[in-house]
C-alpha positions in Angstrom: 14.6 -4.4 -19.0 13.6 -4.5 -22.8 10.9 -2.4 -23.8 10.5 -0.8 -20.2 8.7 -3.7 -18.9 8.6 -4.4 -15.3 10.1 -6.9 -12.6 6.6 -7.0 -10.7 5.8 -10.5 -9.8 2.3 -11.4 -10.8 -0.1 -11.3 -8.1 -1.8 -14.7 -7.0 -5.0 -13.4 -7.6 -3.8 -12.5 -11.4 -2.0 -15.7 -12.0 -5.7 -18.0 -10.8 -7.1 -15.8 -13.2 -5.1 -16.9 -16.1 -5.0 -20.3 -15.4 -8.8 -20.2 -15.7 -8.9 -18.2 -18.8 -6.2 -20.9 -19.8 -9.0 -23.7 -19.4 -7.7 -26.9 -19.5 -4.6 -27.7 -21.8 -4.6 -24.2 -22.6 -1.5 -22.1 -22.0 -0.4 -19.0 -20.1 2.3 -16.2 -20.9 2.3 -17.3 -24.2 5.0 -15.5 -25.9 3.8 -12.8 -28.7 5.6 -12.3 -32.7 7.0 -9.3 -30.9 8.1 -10.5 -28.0 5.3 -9.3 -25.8 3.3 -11.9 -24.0 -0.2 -12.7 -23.7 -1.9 -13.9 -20.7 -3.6 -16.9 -21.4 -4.5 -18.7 -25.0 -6.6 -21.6 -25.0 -5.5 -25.1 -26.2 -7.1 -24.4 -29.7 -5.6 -21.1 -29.9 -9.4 -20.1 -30.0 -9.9 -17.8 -27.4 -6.9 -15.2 -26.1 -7.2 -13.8 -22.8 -5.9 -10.9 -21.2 -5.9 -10.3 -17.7 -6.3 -6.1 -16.3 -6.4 -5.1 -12.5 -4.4 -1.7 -14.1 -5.8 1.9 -15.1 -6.8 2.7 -18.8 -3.5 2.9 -19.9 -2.3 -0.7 -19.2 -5.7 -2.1 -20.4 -5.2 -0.1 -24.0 -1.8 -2.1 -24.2 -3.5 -5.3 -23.1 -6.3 -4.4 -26.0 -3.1 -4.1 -28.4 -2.0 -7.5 -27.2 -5.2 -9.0 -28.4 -5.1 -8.2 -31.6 -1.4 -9.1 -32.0 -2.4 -12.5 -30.9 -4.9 -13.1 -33.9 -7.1 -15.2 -31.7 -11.0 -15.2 -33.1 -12.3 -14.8 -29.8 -10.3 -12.0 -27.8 -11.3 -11.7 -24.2 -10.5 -8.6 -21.7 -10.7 -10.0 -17.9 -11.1 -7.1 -15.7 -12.5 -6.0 -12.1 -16.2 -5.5 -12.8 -15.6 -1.9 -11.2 -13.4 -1.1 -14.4 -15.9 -2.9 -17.2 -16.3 0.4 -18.6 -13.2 1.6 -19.2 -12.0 -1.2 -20.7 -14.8 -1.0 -23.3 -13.1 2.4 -23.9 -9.6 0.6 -24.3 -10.9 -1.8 -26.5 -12.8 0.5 -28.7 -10.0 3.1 -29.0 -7.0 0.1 -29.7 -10.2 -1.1 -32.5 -10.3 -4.5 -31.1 -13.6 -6.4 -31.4 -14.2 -8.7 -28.7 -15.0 -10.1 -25.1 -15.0 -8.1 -22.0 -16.2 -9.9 -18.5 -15.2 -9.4 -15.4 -12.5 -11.2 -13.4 -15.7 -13.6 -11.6 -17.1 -14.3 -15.0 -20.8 -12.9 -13.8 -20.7 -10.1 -16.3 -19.8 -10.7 -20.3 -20.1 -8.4 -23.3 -19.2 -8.2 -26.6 -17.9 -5.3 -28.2 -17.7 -4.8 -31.9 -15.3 -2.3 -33.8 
């Protein structure tokens, strides 16, 4: 594998999550400059979504993708139960954006 990524398959759960961040005509695993990917970008490249079920470690990387991505309007998706630590990861990577939970009930802005 390049960059010791992983061969875990996406769960179902993350996958309906991207295709929502998508919205429709948007795109998902949307291949990076660097050869990372991103989760979900919508059709006007607006808005660049990243979905997190992981600890503070993969949500820093997913914060790094992010900001690779260049979209005006990054957005974290996480479990509501790890909101704050992904304000951390975004704050720490100096990302300004979006964090809401996976449901969508919860959104905040965070500003670096």
């Amino acid at each position: 594998l390049r960059n010791g990524g992983s061969t875990m398959a996406k769960s179902w759960a993350h996958k309906k999550a991207q295709w929502k961040a998508a919205g429709p005509g948007g795109r998902t695993e949307v291949r990076l400059q660097s050869g990372r990917r991103l989760d979900a970008l919508s059709r006007d490249g607006y808005r660049a979504t990243e979905v997190e079920f992981g600890n503070f470690g993969r949500m820093l990387k997913a914060a790094g993708r992010l900001a690779e991505s260049g979209a005006q309007a990054p957005v974290l998706a996480v479990p509501y139960r790890n909101i704050r630590a992904a304000a951390a990861a975004m704050r720490a990577a100096g990302v300004s954006g979006w964090i809401r939970d996976i449901n969508g009930t919860t959104k905040f802005y965070i500003k670096c």
